[in-house]
Biopython code that builds the backbone (N, CA, C, O; Angstrom):
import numpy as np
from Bio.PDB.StructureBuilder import StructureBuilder

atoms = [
    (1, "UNK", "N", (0.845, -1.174, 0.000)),
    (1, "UNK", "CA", (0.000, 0.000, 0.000)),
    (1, "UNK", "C", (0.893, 1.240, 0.000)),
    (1, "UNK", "O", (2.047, 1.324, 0.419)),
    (2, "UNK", "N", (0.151, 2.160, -0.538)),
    (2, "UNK", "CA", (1.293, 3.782, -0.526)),
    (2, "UNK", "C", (1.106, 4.835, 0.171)),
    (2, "UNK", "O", (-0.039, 5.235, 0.381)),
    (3, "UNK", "N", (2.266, 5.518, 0.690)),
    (3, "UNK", "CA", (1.834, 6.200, 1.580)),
    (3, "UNK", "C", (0.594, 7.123, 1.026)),
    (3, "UNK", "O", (0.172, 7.051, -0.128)),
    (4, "UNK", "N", (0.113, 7.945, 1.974)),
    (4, "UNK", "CA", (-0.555, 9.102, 1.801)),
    (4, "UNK", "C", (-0.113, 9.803, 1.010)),
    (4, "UNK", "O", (-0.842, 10.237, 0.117)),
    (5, "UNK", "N", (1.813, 10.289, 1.115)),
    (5, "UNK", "CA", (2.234, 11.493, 0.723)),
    (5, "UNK", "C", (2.866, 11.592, -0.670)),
    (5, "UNK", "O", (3.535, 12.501, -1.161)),
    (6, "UNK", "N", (2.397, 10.179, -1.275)),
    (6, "UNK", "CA", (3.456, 10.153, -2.457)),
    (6, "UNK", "C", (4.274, 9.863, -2.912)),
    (6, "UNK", "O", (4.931, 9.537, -1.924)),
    (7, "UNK", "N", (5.008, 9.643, -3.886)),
    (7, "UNK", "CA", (6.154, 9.367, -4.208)),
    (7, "UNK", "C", (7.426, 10.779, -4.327)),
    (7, "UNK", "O", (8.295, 11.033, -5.162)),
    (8, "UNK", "N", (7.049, 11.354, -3.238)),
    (8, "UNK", "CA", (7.931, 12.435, -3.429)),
    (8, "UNK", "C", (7.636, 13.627, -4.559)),
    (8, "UNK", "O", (8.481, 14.376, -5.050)),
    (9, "UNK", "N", (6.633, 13.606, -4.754)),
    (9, "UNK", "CA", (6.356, 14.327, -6.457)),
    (9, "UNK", "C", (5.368, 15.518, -5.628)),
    (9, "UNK", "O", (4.637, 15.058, -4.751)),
    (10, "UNK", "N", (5.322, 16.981, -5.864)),
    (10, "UNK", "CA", (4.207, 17.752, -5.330)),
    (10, "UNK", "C", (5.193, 18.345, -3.515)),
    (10, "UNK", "O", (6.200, 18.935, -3.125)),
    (11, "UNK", "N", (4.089, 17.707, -3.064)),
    (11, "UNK", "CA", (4.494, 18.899, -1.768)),
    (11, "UNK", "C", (4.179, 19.883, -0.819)),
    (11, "UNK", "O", (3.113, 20.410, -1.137)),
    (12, "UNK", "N", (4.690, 20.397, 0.297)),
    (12, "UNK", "CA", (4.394, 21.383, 0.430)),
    (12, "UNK", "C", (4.987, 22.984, 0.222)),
    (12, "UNK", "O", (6.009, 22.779, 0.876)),
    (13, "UNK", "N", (5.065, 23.831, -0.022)),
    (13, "UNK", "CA", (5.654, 24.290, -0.735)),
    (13, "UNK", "C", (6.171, 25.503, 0.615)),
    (13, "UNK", "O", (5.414, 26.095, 1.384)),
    (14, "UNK", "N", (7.760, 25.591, 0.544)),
    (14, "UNK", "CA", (7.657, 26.711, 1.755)),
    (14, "UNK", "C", (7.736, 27.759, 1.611)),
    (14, "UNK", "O", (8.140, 28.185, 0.530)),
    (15, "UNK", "N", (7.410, 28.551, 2.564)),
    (15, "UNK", "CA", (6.887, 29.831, 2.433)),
    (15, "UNK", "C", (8.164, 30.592, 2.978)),
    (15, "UNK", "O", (8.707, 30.459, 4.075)),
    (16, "UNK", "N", (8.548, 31.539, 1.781)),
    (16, "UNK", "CA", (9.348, 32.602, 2.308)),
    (16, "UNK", "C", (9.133, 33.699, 2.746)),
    (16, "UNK", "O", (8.430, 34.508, 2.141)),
    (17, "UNK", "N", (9.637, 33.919, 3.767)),
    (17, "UNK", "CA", (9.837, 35.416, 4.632)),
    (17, "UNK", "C", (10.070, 36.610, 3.917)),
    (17, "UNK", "O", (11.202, 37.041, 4.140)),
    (18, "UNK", "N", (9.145, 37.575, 2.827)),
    (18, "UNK", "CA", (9.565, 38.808, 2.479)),
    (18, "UNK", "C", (10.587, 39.636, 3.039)),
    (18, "UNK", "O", (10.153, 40.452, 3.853)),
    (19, "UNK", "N", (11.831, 39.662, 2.837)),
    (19, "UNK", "CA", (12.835, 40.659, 3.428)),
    (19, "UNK", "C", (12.426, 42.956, 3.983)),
    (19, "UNK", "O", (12.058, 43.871, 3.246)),
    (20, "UNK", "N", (12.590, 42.956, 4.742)),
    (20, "UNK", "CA", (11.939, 44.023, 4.499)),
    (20, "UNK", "C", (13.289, 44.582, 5.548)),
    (20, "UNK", "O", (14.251, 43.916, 5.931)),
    (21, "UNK", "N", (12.888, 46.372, 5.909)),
    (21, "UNK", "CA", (14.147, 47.227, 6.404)),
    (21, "UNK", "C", (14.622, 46.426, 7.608)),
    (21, "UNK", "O", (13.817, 46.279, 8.528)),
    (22, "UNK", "N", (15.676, 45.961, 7.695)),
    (22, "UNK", "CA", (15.717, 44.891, 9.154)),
    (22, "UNK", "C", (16.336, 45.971, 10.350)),
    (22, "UNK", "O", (16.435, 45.702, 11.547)),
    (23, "UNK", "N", (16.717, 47.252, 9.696)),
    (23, "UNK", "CA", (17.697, 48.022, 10.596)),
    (23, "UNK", "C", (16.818, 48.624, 11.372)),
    (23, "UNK", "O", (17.257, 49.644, 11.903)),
    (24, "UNK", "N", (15.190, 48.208, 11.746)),
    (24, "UNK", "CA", (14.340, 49.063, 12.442)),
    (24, "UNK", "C", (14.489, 47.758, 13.895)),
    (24, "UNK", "O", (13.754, 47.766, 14.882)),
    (25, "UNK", "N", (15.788, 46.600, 13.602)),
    (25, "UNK", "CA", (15.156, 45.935, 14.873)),
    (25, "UNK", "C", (16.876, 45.894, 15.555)),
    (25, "UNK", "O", (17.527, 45.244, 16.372)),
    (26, "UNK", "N", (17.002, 46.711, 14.884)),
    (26, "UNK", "CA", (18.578, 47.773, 15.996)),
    (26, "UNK", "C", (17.323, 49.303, 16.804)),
    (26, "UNK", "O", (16.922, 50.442, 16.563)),
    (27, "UNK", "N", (17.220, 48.181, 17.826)),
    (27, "UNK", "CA", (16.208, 49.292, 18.598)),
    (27, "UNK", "C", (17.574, 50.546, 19.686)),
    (27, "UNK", "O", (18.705, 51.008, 19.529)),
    (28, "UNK", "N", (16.380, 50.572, 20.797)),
    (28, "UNK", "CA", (17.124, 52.100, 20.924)),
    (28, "UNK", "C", (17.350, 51.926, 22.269)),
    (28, "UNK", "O", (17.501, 52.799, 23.124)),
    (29, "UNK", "N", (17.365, 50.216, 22.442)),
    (29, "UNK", "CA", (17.963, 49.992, 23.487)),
    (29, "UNK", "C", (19.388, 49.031, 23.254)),
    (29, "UNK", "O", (20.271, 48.854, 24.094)),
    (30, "UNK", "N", (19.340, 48.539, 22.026)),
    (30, "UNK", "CA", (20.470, 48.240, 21.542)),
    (30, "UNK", "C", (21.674, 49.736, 21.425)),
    (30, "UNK", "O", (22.830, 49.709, 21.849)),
    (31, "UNK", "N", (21.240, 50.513, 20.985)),
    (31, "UNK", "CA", (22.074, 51.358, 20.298)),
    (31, "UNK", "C", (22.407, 52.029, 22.082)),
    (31, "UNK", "O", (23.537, 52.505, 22.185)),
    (32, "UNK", "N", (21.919, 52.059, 22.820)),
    (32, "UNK", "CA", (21.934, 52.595, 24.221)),
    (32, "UNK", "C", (22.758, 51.306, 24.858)),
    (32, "UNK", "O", (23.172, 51.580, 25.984)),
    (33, "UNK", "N", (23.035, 50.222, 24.503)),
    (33, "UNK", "CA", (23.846, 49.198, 25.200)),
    (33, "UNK", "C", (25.537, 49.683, 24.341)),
    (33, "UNK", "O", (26.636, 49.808, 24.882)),
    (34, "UNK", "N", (25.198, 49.848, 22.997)),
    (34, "UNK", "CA", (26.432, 50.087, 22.341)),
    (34, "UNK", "C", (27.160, 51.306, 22.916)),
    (34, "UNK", "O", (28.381, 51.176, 22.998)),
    (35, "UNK", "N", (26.563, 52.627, 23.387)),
    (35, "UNK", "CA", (27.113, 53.566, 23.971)),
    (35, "UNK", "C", (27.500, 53.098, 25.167)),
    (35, "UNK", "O", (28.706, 52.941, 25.355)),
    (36, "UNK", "N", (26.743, 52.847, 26.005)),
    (36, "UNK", "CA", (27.418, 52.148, 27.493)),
    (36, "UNK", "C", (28.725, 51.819, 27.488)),
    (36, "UNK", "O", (29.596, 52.207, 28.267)),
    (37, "UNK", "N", (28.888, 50.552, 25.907)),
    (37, "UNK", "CA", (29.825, 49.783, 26.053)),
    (37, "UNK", "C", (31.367, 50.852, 25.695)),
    (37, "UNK", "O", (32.560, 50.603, 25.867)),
    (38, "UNK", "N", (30.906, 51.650, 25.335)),
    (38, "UNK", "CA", (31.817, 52.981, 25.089)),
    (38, "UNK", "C", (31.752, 53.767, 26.086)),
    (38, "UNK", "O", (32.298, 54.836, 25.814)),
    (39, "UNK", "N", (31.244, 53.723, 27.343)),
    (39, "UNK", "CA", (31.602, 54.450, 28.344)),
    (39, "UNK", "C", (31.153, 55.594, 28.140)),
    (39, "UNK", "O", (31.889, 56.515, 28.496)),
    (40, "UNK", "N", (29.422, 56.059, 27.324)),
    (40, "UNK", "CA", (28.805, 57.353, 27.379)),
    (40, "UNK", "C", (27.663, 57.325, 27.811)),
    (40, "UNK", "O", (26.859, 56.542, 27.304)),
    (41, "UNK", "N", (27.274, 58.205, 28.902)),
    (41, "UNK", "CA", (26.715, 58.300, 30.268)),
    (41, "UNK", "C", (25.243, 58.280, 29.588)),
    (41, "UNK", "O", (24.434, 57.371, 29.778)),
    (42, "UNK", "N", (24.990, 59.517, 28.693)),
    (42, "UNK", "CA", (24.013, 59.687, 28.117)),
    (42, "UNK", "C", (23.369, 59.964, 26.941)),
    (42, "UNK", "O", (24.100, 60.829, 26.458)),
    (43, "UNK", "N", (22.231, 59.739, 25.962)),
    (43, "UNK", "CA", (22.465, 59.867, 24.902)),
    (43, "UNK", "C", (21.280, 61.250, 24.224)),
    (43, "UNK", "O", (20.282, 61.522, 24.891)),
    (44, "UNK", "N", (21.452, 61.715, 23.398)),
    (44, "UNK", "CA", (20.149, 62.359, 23.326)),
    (44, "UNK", "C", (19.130, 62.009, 21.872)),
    (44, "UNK", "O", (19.382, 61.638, 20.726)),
    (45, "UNK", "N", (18.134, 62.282, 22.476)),
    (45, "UNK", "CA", (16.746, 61.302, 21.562)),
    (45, "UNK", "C", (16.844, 61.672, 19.873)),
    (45, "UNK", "O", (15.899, 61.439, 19.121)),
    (46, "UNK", "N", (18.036, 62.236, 19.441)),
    (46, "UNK", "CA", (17.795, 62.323, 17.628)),
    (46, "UNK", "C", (18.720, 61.813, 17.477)),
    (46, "UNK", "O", (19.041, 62.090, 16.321)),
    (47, "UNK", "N", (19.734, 60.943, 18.064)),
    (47, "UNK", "CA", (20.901, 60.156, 17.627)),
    (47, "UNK", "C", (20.107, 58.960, 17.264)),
    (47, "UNK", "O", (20.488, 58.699, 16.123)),
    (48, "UNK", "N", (19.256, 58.132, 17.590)),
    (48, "UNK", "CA", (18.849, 56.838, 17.273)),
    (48, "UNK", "C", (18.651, 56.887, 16.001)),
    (48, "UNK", "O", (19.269, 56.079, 15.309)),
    (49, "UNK", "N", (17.859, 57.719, 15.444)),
    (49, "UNK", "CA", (17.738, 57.735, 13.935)),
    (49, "UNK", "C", (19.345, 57.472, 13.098)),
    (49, "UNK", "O", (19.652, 56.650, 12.235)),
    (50, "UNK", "N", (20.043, 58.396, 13.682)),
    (50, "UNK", "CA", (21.192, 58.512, 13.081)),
    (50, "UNK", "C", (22.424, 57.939, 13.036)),
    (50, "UNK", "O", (23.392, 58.016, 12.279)),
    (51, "UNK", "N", (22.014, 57.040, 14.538)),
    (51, "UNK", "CA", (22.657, 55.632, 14.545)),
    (51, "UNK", "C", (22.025, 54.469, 13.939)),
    (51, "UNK", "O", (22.752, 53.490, 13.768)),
    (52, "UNK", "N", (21.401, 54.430, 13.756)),
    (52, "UNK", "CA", (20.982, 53.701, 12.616)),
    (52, "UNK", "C", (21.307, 53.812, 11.136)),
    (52, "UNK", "O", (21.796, 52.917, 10.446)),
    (53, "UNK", "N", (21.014, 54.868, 10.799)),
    (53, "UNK", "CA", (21.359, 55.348, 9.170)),
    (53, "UNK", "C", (22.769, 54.697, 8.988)),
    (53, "UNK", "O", (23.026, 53.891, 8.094)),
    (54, "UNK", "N", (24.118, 55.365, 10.430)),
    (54, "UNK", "CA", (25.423, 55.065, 10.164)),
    (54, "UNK", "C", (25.415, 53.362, 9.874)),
    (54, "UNK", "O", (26.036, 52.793, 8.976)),
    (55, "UNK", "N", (24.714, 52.861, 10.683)),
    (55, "UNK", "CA", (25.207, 51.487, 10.846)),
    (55, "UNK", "C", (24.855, 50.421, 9.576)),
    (55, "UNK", "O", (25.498, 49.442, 9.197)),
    (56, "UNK", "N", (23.517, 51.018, 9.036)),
    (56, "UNK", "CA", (22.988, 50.568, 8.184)),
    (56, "UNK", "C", (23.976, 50.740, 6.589)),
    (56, "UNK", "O", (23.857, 49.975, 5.632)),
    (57, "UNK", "N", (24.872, 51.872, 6.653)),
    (57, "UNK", "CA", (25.697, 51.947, 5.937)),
    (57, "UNK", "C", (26.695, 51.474, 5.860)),
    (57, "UNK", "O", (27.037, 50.931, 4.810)),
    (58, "UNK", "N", (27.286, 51.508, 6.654)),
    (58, "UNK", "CA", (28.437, 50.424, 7.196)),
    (58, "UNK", "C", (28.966, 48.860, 7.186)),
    (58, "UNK", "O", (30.038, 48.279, 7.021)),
    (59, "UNK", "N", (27.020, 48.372, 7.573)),
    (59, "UNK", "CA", (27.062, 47.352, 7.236)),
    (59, "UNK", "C", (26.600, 46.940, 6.123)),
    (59, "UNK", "O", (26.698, 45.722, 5.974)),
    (60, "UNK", "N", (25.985, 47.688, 5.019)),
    (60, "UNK", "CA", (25.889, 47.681, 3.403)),
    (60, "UNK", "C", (27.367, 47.383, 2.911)),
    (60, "UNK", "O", (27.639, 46.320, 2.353)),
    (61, "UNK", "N", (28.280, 48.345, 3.139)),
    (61, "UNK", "CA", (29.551, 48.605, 2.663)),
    (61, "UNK", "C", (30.404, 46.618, 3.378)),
    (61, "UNK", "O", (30.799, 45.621, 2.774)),
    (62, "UNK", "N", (30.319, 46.927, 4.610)),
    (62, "UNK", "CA", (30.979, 45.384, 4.853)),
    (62, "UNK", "C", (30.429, 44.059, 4.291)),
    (62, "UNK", "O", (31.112, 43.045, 4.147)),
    (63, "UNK", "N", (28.880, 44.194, 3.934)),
    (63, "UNK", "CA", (28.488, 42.589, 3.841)),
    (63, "UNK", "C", (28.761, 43.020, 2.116)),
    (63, "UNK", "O", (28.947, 41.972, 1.498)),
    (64, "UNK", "N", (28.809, 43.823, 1.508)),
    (64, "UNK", "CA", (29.088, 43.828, -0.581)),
    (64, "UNK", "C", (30.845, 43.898, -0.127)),
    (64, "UNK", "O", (30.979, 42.757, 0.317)),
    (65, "UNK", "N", (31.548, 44.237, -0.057)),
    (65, "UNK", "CA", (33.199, 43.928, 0.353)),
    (65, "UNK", "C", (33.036, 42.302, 0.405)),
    (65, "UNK", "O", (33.332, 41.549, -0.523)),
    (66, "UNK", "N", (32.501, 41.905, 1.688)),
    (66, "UNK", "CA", (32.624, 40.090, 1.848)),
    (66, "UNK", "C", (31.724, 39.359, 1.081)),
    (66, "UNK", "O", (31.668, 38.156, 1.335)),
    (67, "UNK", "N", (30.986, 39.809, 0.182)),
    (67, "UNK", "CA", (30.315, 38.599, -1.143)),
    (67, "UNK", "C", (31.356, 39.185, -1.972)),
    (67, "UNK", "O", (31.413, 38.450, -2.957)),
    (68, "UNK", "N", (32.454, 40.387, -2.132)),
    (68, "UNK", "CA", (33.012, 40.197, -3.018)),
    (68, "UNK", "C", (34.212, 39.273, -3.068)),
    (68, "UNK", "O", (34.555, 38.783, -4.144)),
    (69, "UNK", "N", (34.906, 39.001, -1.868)),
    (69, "UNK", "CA", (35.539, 38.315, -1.657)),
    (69, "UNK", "C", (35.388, 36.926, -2.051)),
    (69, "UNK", "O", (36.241, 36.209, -2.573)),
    (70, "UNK", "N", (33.977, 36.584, -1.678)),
    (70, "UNK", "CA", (33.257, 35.327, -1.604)),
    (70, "UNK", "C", (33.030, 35.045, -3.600)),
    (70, "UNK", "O", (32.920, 33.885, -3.997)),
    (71, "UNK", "N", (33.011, 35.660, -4.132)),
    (71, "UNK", "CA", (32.683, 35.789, -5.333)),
    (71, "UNK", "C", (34.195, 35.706, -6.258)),
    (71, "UNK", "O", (34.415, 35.387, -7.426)),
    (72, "UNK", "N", (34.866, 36.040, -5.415)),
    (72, "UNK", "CA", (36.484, 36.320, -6.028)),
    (72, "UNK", "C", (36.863, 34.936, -5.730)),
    (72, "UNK", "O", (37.426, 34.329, -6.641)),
    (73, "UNK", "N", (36.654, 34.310, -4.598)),
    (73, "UNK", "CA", (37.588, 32.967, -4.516)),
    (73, "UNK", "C", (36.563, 31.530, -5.003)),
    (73, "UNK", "O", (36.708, 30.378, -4.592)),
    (74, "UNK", "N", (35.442, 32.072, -6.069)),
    (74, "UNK", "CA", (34.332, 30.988, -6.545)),
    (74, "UNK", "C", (33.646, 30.372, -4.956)),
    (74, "UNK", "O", (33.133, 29.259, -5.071)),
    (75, "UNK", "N", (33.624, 30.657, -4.294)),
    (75, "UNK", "CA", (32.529, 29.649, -3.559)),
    (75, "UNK", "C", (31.037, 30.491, -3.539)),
    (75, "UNK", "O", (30.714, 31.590, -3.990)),
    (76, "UNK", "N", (30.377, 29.553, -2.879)),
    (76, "UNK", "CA", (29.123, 30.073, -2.801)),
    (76, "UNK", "C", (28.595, 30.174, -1.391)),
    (76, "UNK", "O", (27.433, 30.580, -1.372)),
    (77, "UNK", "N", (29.189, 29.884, -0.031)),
    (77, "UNK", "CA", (29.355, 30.141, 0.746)),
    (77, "UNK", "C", (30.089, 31.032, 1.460)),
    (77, "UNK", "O", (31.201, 30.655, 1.829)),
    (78, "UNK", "N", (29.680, 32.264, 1.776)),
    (78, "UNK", "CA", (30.511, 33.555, 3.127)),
    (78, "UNK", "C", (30.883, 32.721, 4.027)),
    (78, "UNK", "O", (30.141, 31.965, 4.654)),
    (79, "UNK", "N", (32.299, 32.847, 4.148)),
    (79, "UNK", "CA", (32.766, 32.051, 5.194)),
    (79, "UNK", "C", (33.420, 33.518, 5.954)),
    (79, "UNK", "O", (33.501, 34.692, 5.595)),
    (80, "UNK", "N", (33.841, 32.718, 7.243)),
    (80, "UNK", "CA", (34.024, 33.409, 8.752)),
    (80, "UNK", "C", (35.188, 34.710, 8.119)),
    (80, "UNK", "O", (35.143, 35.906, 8.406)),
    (81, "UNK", "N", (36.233, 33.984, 7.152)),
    (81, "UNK", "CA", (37.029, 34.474, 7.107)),
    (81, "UNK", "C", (37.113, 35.453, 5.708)),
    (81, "UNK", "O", (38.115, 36.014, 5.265)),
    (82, "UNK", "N", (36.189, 35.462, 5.346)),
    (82, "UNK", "CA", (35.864, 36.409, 3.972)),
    (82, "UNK", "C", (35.312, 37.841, 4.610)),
    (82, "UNK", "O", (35.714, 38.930, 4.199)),
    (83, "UNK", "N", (34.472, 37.706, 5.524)),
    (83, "UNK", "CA", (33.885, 38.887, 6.698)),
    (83, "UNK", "C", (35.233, 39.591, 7.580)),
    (83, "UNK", "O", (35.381, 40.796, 7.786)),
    (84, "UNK", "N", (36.193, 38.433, 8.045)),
    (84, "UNK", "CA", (37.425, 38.985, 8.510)),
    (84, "UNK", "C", (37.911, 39.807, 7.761)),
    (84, "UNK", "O", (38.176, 40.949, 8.135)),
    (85, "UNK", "N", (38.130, 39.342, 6.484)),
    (85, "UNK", "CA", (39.258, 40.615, 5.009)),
    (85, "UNK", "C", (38.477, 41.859, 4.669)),
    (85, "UNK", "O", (38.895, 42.884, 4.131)),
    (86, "UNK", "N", (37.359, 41.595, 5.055)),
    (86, "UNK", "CA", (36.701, 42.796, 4.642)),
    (86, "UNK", "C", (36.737, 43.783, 5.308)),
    (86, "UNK", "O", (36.891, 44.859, 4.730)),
    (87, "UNK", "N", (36.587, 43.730, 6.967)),
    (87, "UNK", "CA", (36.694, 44.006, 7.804)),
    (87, "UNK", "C", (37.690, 44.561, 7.636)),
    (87, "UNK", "O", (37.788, 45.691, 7.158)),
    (88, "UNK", "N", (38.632, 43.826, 8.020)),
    (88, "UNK", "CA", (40.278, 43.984, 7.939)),
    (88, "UNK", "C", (40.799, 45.378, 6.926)),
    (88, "UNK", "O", (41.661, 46.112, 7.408)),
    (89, "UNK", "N", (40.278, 45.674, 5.618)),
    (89, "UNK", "CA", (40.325, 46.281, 4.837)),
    (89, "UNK", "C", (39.652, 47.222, 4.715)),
    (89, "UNK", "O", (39.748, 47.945, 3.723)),
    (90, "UNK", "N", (38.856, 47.434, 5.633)),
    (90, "UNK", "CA", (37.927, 48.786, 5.597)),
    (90, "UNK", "C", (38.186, 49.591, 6.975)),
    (90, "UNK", "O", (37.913, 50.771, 7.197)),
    (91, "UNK", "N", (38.687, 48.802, 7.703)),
    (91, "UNK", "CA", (39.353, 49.135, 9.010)),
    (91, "UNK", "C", (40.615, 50.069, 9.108)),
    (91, "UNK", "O", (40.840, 50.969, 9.917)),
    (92, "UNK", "N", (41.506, 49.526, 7.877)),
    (92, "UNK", "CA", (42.696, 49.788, 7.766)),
    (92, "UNK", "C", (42.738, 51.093, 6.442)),
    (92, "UNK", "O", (43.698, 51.839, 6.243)),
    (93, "UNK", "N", (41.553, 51.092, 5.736)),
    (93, "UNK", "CA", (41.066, 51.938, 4.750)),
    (93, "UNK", "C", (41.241, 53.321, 5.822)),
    (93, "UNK", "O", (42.111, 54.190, 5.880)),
    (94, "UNK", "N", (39.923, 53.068, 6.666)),
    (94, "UNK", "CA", (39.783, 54.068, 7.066)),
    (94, "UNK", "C", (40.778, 54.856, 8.029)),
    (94, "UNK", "O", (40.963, 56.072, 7.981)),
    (95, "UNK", "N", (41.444, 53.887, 8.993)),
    (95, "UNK", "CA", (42.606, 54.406, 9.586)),
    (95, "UNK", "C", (43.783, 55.286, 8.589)),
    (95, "UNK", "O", (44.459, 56.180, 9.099)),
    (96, "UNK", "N", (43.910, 54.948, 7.279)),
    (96, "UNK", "CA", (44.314, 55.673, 6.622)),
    (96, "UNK", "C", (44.179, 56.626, 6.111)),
    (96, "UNK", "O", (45.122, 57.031, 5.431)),
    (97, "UNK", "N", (43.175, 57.281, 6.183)),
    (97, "UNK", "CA", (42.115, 58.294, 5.531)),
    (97, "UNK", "C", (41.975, 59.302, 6.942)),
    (97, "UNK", "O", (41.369, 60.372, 6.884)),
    (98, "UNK", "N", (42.634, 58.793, 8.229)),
    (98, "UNK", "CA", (42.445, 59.645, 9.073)),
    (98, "UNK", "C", (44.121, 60.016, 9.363)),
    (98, "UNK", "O", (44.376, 61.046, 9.986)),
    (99, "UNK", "N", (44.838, 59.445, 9.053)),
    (99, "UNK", "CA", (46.157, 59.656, 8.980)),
    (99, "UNK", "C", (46.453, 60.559, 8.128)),
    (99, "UNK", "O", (47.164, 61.397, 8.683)),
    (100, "UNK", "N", (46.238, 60.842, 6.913)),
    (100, "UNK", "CA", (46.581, 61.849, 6.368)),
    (100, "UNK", "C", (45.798, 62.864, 6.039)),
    (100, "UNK", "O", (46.271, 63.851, 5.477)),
]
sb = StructureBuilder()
sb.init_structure("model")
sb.init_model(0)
sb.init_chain("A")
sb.init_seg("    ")
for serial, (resi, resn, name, xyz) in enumerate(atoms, 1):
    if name == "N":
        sb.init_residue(resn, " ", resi, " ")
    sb.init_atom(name, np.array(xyz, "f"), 0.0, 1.0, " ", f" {name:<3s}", serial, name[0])
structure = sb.get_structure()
């Protein structure tokens, strides 16, 4: 006798999660833990917006750097250490850009 479900043919089909602005769930108690961790006492209420904007840029700029990496050495997996070079290189970008 056969199962219920088939011979594997059909299905259920899964449902993907529409991507939408994710930088609204860097709340404003996150961004108030990140100052702490910098040792600033207090913050005032129009920086959240604007910590956000920065970060959201930042991390645009780091995650297209590490698929390029990822894209440069053929895989199809971001590995730990493709996020490191990028890092590494935008770190050292910018330290340079304040040096001279």
């Amino acid at each position: 006798m056969l199962d219920s479900k088939g011979l594997g043919k059909g299905g259920v089909k899964l449902h993907r999660k529409v991507l939408r602005d994710n930088i609204q769930g860097i709340t404003k108690l996150v961004i108030c833990c990140l100052a702490c961790h910098g040792s600033v006492n207090s913050i005032s209420s129009l920086i959240y917006k604007k910590a956000q904007g920065v970060l959201k840029v930042f991390l645009e700029k780091a995650i297209c750097s590490a698929t390029t990496y990822t894209e440069h050495a053929k895989h199809k997996t971001m590995t730990t250490m493709d996020v490191v070079y990028a890092l590494s290189t935008r770190v050292a970008s910018s330290i340079a850009s304040v040096v001279k």
